[in-house]
N, C-alpha and C positions, 0 to 999 in steps of 0.2 A: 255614172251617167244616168240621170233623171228618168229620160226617155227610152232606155235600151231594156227590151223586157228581162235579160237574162241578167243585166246588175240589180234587177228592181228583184230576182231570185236568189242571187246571193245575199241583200242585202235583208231578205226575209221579209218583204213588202208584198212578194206575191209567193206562195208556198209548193213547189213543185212535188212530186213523187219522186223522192231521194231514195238511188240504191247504194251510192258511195262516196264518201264527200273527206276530203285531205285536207290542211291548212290552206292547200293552193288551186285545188282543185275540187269540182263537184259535178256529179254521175246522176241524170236525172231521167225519167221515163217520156219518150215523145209524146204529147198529145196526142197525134196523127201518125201512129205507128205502119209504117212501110212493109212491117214483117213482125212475126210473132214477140219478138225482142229489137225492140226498136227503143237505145238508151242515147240520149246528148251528153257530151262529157265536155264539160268546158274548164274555163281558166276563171278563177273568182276575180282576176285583174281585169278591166277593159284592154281585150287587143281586137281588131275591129276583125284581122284576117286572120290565115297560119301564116301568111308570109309575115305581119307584122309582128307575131308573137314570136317569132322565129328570129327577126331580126333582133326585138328589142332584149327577149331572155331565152335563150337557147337552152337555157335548161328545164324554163317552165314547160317549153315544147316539148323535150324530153318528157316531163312529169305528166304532159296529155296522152304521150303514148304509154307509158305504164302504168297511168290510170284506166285509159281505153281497153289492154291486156287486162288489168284485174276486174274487170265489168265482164268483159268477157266468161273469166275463169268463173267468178259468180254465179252465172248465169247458165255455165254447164255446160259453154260455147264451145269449149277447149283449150289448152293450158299451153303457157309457153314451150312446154317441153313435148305436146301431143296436141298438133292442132286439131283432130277430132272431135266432134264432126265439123266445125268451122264457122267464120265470121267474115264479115265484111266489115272495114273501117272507109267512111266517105268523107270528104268534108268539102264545102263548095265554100271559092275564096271569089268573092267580087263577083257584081250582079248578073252579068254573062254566064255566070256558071250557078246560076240560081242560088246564091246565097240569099236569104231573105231577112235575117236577123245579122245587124251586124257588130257581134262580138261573135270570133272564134268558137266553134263548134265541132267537134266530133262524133257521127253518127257512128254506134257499135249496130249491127243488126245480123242477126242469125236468126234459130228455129225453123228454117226449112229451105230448101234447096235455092241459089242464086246461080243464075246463069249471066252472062255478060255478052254482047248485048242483050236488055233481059227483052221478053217477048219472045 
Protein backbone atom coordinates (compact mmCIF):
# COMPACT_ATOMS: atom_id res chain seq x y z
CA UNK A 1 0.00 0.00 0.00
CA UNK A 2 1.18 3.28 -1.55
CA UNK A 3 0.15 5.29 1.38
CA UNK A 4 0.65 3.14 4.63
CA UNK A 5 3.97 4.49 6.10
CA UNK A 6 5.25 1.21 7.50
CA UNK A 7 4.89 -0.66 3.72
CA UNK A 8 6.70 2.46 2.29
CA UNK A 9 9.56 0.80 5.23
CA UNK A 10 9.46 -2.38 4.23
CA UNK A 11 9.53 -1.56 0.79
CA UNK A 12 12.81 0.56 1.64
CA UNK A 13 11.26 3.81 0.37
CA UNK A 14 11.63 5.19 3.70
CA UNK A 15 14.66 3.84 5.90
CA UNK A 16 13.80 3.15 9.50
CA UNK A 17 16.38 2.05 12.43
CA UNK A 18 16.39 -1.74 12.05
CA UNK A 19 17.29 -3.88 15.08
CA UNK A 20 15.86 -7.26 13.58
CA UNK A 21 14.32 -8.06 10.44
CA UNK A 22 13.11 -12.00 9.29
CA UNK A 23 11.75 -12.85 5.77
CA UNK A 24 8.45 -12.04 7.39
CA UNK A 25 9.02 -9.82 9.59
CA UNK A 26 10.82 -6.40 10.81
CA UNK A 27 11.91 -4.86 14.38
CA UNK A 28 12.23 -1.29 14.01
CA UNK A 29 13.18 1.68 16.71
CA UNK A 30 10.14 4.20 17.59
CA UNK A 31 10.54 7.65 16.51
CA UNK A 32 8.65 8.68 19.77
CA UNK A 33 10.08 6.42 22.22
CA UNK A 34 7.53 5.95 25.20
CA UNK A 35 10.50 4.27 27.23
CA UNK A 36 14.17 3.88 26.95
CA UNK A 37 13.57 0.77 24.56
CA UNK A 38 10.72 1.55 22.57
CA UNK A 39 11.01 -1.17 19.28
CA UNK A 40 7.70 -1.59 16.52
CA UNK A 41 7.75 -5.06 15.25
CA UNK A 42 5.63 -5.49 12.46
CA UNK A 43 4.59 -8.07 9.61
CA UNK A 44 6.31 -7.08 6.16
CA UNK A 45 2.57 -8.11 4.65
CA UNK A 46 -0.13 -5.52 4.88
CA UNK A 47 -2.59 -6.65 7.74
CA UNK A 48 -4.35 -3.35 8.91
CA UNK A 49 -5.01 -4.89 12.59
CA UNK A 50 -3.81 -8.11 14.99
CA UNK A 51 -7.22 -9.23 14.69
CA UNK A 52 -6.87 -9.12 10.84
CA UNK A 53 -3.42 -10.82 10.74
CA UNK A 54 -4.81 -13.27 13.05
CA UNK A 55 -7.48 -14.22 11.01
CA UNK A 56 -5.91 -14.09 7.80
CA UNK A 57 -2.34 -16.07 8.83
CA UNK A 58 -2.22 -17.44 12.13
CA UNK A 59 1.14 -18.22 11.90
CA UNK A 60 2.39 -14.93 10.81
CA UNK A 61 0.80 -13.75 14.28
CA UNK A 62 2.74 -16.41 15.65
CA UNK A 63 6.09 -15.09 14.00
CA UNK A 64 5.05 -11.39 15.51
CA UNK A 65 5.27 -12.77 18.97
CA UNK A 66 8.71 -14.57 18.55
CA UNK A 67 9.96 -11.85 16.88
CA UNK A 68 8.64 -9.30 19.69
CA UNK A 69 10.52 -12.19 22.25
CA UNK A 70 13.74 -11.97 20.40
CA UNK A 71 13.80 -7.91 20.23
CA UNK A 72 13.32 -8.34 23.53
CA UNK A 73 16.23 -10.81 24.36
CA UNK A 74 18.37 -8.34 22.20
CA UNK A 75 17.94 -5.76 23.98
CA UNK A 76 18.78 -7.30 27.51
CA UNK A 77 14.90 -7.03 28.28
CA UNK A 78 14.90 -10.70 29.43
CA UNK A 79 14.73 -14.18 27.78
CA UNK A 80 12.18 -16.57 27.41
CA UNK A 81 13.26 -18.72 29.92
CA UNK A 82 14.09 -15.61 32.72
CA UNK A 83 11.84 -12.72 32.30
CA UNK A 84 14.18 -10.49 34.17
CA UNK A 85 14.03 -7.65 34.50
CA UNK A 86 11.01 -7.33 32.03
CA UNK A 87 8.96 -5.93 29.00
CA UNK A 88 5.82 -4.89 28.12
CA UNK A 89 4.26 -6.00 24.65
CA UNK A 90 1.23 -3.38 23.44
CA UNK A 91 -0.49 -3.23 20.42
CA UNK A 92 -3.63 -0.97 19.75
CA UNK A 93 -6.13 -2.48 17.20
CA UNK A 94 -8.68 0.00 15.61
CA UNK A 95 -9.04 3.89 16.19
CA UNK A 96 -10.73 3.72 19.67
CA UNK A 97 -7.84 2.14 20.92
CA UNK A 98 -5.44 4.66 19.47
CA UNK A 99 -4.10 2.79 16.65
CA UNK A 100 -2.75 5.57 14.44
CA UNK A 101 -0.80 3.72 11.61
CA UNK A 102 -2.90 1.14 10.11
CA UNK A 103 -0.83 -1.97 9.50
CA UNK A 104 -0.33 -4.13 12.52
CA UNK A 105 2.14 -3.22 14.98
CA UNK A 106 3.83 -4.38 18.11
CA UNK A 107 5.25 -2.18 20.60
CA UNK A 108 8.27 -3.98 22.65
CA UNK A 109 9.20 -1.43 25.61
CA UNK A 110 11.29 -1.97 28.66
CA UNK A 111 14.53 -0.13 30.42
CA UNK A 112 12.83 1.04 33.28
CA UNK A 113 10.08 0.36 35.53
CA UNK A 114 6.06 0.23 34.12
CA UNK A 115 3.37 0.28 36.31
CA UNK A 116 -0.22 -0.17 35.09
CA UNK A 117 -2.29 2.06 35.39
CA UNK A 118 0.70 4.02 34.60
CA UNK A 119 0.73 7.53 36.62
Amino acid sequence: MSDCLFCRMVSGEIAPDVVRETDRTLAFRDVNPQAPTHVLVIPKEHHATVGAVAAADPQLAAELLGAAQAVAEQEGLGTADSPEPGWRLVTNSGPQAGQSVHHVHLHVLGGRGMTWPPG
